[in-house]
N, C-alpha and C positions, 0 to 999 in steps of 0.2 A: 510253092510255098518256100522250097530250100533257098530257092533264086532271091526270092522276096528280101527274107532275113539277111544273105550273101550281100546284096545291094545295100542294106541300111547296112552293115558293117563298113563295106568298102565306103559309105558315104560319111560313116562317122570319124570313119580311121584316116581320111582326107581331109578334113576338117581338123583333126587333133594335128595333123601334120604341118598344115598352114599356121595355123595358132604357135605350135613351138618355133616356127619359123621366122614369127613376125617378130621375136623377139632379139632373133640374134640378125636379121638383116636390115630391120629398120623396116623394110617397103610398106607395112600395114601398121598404124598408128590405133592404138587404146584407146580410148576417153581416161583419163584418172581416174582411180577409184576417189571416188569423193570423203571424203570428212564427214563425221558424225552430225557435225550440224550442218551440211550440205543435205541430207538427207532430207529431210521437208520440204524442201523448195523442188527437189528435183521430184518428188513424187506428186507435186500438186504441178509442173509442168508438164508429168508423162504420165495422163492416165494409163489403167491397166489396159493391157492389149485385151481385145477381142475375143471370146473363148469360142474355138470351132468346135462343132460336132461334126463326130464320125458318122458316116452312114449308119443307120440301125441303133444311134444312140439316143436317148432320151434327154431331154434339159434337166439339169439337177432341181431338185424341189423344193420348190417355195418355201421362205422361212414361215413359220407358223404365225397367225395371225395373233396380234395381241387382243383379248375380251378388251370392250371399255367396263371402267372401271362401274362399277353397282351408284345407281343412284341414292341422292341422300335419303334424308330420312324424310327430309322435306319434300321433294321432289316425288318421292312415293306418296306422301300426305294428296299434293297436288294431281297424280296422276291418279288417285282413287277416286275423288273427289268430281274430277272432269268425266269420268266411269262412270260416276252413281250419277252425273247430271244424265249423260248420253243414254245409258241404259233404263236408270228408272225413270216409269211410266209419271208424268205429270200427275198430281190429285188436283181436285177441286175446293176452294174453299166451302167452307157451310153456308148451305143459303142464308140460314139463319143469321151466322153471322155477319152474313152481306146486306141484307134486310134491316135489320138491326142496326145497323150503319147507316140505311138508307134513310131510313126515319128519322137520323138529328142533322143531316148532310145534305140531305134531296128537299126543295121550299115549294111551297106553291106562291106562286107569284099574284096578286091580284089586285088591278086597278079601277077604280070606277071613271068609266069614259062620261055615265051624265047621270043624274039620280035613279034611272030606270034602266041602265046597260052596265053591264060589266064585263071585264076582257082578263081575260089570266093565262097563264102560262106556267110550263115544269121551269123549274131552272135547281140550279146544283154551290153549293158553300163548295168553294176551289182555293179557298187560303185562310189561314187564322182567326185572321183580323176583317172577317163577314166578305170576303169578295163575293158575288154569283155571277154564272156562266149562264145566259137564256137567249132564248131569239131577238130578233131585232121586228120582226111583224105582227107580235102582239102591243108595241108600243103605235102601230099604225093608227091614225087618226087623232090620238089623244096628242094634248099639248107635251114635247117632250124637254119643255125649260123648265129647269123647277122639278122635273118628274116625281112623285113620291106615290107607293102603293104598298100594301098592305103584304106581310110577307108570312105566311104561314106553314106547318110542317108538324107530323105526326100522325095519324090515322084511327080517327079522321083527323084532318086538318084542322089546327088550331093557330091562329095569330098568335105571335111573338115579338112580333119587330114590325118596321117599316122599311123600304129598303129606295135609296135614291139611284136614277139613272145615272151612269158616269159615263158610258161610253155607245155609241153607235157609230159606226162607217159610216160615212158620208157616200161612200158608193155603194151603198145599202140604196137612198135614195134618187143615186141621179142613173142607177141600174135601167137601161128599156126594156129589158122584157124579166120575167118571171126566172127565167134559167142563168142569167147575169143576177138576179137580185139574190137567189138562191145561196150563192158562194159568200155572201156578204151577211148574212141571216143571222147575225152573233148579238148579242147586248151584253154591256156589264153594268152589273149594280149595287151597292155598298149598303150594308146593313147597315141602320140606325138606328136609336132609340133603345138600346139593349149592350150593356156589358159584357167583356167577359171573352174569351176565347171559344172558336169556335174549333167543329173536329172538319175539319176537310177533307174530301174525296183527292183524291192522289187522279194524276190524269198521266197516260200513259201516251210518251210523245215519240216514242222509237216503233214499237211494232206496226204491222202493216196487215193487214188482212189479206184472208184469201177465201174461196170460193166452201161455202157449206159452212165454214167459221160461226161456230154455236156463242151465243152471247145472253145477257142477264138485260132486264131492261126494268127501271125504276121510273114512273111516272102519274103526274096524277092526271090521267084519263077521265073526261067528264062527257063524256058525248050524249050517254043516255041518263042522262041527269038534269031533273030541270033544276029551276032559279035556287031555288029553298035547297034542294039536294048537294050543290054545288057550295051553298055559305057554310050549309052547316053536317052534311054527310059524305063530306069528299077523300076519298083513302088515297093510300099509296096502293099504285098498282105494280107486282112482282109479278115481272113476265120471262121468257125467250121468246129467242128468236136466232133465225140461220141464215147467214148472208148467204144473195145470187148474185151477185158481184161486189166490186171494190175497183176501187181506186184510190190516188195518195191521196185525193181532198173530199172522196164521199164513200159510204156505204149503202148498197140497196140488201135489204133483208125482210125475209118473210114469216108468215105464222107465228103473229104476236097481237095478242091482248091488247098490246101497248097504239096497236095501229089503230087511234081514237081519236077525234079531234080532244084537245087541251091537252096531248102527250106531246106538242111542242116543247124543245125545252129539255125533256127526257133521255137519260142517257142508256147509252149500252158499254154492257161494265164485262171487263175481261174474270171471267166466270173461275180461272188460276191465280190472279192476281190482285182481284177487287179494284180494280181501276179503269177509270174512262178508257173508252176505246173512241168515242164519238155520238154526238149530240146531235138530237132527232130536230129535223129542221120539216117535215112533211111526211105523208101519207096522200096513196093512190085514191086517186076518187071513184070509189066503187062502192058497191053499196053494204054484200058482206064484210066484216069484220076480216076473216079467215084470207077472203082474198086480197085483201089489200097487203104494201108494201109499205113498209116505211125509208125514209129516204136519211140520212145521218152526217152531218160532217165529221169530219175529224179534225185530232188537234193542229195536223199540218193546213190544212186549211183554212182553222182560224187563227194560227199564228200568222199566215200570209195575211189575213184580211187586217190584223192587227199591224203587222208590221209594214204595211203600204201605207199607214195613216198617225204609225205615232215615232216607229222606230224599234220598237222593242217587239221581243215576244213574250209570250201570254206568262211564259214564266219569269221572264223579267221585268215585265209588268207587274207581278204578283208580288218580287220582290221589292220593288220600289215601291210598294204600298201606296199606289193611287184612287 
């Protein structure tokens, strides 16, 4: 240890000795002490030297982190908000009040094909100004120029209006088989004969179904109704039902009331929201009720069927009021 301290003397006291040296012999040259305003430029061209550690020494420690600064007042409003969505539990609307709704919004459709047949269908008020949303294969057979059939609503059913065809796919009819016609299965048709503004069912064009997806279903069901039953004792049927699958252009779901013939037309209404989820195009051919399936487009798929034949979708069709 003496040795140690003895060396850095003698190496210090060498050094002082060279240094007082250079001054009076000339051999070792200084840089100039620089000038005041030399100073900035020479420290932005010599950064700091390197700082070594000794054996056994630690790195000096981190300056202390600065908090960011507390969000506003707004920004807290915003992040409760996004909370109370995430955490609290969805409710359900009132049936009743979905019911209720359904009774001035949900029509029965009905055409007489010759003095002794009659052909009808669910279908749905989708804009103000009387639009409806129904099948396209209850217009089967009857002359569709001209179309006009008798539009009724409330339970039981009661006429109100008339209502004219305005729209069908043409690839509705030049479809070959049953599962191509399927995709096409839409009609629209304009209320006449009646003033006044109408309450429209809202149609929900983003969400997407999934598997068990519990739904509300509004339709007027006539299967076990004969002729006279049908003119003058036809209700609105409130039902559920649970999809077994999905996809973007159909829904299949089971265990529904709704699974009837004349529930074409019939919608399934998002049970949170009160809005179309998708429009009943078919049921399984079986014999109980219980088992059967109903089959349902949705709005992406009849915005496609729409939009291959006019250009618009269903809701800019809605708006251009045609």
């Amino acid at each position: 240890m003496q040795s140690f301290i003895v060396s850095i003397l003698l190496v210090v006291s060498f050094w002082f000795l060279l240094s007082s040296q250079s001054h009076d012999t000339g051999y070792v040259h200084d840089s100039p002490t620089p000038t005041i305003h030399e100073i900035p430029d020479l420290v932005e061209n010599n950064p700091e030297p390197e700082q070594l550690e000794l054996p056994g020494s630690s790195p000096p420690p981190a300056p202390p982190a600065v908090p960011p600064p507390p969000p506003s007042i707004i920004d807290q409003k915003k992040i409760q908000e996004l909370l109370k969505k995430i955490t609290e539990p969805k409710k359900e609307l009132s049936q009743d009040h979905i019911y209720q709704k359904g009774l001035s919004s949900v029509v029965n459709i009905l055409c007489y094909k010759n003095k002794n047949e009659i052909v009808m269908a669910t279908g749905s008020i989708i804009s103000s100004d009387g639009l409806i949303l129904s099948v396209a294969h209850m217009a089967d057979g009857l002359n569709k120029n001209n179309l006009s059939c008798s539009v009724r609503r409330g339970s039981p059913a009661n006429s109100f209006a008339t209502a004219k065809l305005v729209f069908i796919p043409e690839a509705y009819g030049k479809a070959q088989t049953d599962g191509e016609r399927a995709f096409f299965d839409i009609s629209l048709w304009r209320i006449e004969g009646t003033s006044g503004n109408f309450t429209p069912l809202e149609i929900d064009y983003e969400s997407l179904s999934h598997e068990n997806e519990r739904f509300l279903t509004l339709s007027y069901a006539a299967e076990f109704l004969s002729g006279e039953g049908v003119l003058h004792d036809l209700h609105l049927l409130f039902s559920s039902t649970e999809s077994v699958s999905s996809e973007s252009s159909y829904i299949k779901s089971r265990s529904s009331l709704s699974s009837q013939h004349g529930s074409s037309g019939g919608i399934l209404i998002d049970p949170y929201t009160g809005k179309i989820r998708s429009m009943v195009f078919g049921v399984s051919n079986t014999e109980q009720v219980s088992e059967r399936f109903l089959f349902s487009l949705t709005p992406a798929s009849i915005n496609k069927a729409l939009l291959e034949e006019t250009g618009l979708s269903l809701k800019e069709y809605i708006a251009e009021g045609r």
